[in-house]
N, C-alpha and C positions, 0 to 999 in steps of 0.2 A: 529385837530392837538394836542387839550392835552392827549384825550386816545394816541396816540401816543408817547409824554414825559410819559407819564406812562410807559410804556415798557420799555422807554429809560432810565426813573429813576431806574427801577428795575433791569436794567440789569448795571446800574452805582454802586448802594446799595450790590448788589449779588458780584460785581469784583471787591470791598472795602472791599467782608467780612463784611459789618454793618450788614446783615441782613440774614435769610432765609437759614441760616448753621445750620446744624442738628449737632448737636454735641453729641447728646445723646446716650443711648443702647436702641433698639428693642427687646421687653421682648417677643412680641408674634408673629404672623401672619397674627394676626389684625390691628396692629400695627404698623407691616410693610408696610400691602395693605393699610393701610392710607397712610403713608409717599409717596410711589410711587403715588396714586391717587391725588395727591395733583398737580394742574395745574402751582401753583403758584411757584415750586421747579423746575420745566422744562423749559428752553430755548433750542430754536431749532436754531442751526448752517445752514444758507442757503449760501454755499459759491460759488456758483454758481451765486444768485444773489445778492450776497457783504449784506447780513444782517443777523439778529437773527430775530427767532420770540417768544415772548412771548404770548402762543398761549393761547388764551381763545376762544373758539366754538361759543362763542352769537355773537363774533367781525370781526370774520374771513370773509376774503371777498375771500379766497379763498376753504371757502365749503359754498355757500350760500344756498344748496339746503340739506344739512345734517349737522348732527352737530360731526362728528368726534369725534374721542379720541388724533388724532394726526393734524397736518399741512399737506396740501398739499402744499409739496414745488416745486412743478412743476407749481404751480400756485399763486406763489405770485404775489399779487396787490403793485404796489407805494404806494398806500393811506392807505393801512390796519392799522388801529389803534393799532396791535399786533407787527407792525415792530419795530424796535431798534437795530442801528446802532452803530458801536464805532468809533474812525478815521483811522483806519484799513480799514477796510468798503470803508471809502471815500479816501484815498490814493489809492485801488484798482479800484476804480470804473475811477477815472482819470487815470489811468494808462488803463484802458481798453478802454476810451474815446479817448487817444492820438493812442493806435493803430488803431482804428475802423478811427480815421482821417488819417491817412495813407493809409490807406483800400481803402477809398470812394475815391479819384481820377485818383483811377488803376479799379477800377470795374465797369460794363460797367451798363447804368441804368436799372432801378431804383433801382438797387441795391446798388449804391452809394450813392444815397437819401436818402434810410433807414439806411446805415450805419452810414451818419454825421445826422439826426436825432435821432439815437441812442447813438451818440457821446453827442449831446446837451443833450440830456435827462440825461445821466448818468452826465455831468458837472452838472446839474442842480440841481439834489436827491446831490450832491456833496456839492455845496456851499449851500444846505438848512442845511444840517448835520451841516455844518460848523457856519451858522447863528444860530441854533436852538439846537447846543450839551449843553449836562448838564455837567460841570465838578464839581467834589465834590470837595470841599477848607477842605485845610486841617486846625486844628485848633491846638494850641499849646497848 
């Protein structure tokens, strides 16, 4: 779980603006392919499954078998220590939780089984976001 507040710190710090803003001029091509090559300057939007990923290759549980240049977002894990969430994220994910409960007492089994398991599940990454978000304090 703290590699995970990592990502969630980073992606708290990047949408304050404290950190990781390139505010400079790109003299060369060098200098460029640095800035792009840099892991640390990319967050990946998975809006599919309600999260960000701050994707670093050693962490990813979703290329365990290669080490990519990108995320495979067809395969995000719950547990990947790259994920970070904002309350976005979790306002959607209960909102997809309350329909998916809708769903499951009109659909015939086991289909209705998966869908209020899939309900719990998403309540659940819901109120962990909620137990475990970083909020930055502002200071005067």
């Amino acid at each position: 779980m703290s590699a995970s507040l990592t990502a969630a710190r980073l992606i708290v710090m990047v949408m304050s603006g404290i950190c990781l803003e390139f505010a400079g001029t790109i003299v060369n091509t060098r200098q460029a392919r640095a800035l792009l090559e840099n892991p640390s300057l990319t967050v990946y939007e998975n809006p599919s499954a309600m999260l960000m990923c701050v994707y670093k290759p050693d962490r990813a549980l979703c290329n365990r078998i290669t080490e990519r240049e990108a995320p495979r977002l067809d395969r995000c894990v719950p547990s990947c220590a790259n994920i970070a969430r904002i309350d976005d994220h979790a306002h959607l994910m209960r909102q997809e939780a309350e329909s998916l409960e809708k769903q499951a007492p009109k659909s015939p089994e086991p289909l209705g089984h998966r869908l209020e398991v899939r309900a719990r599940r998403l309540r659940e990454e819901a109120d962990q976001h909620n137990r475990s978000r970083i909020i930055l304090e502002e200071t005067e």
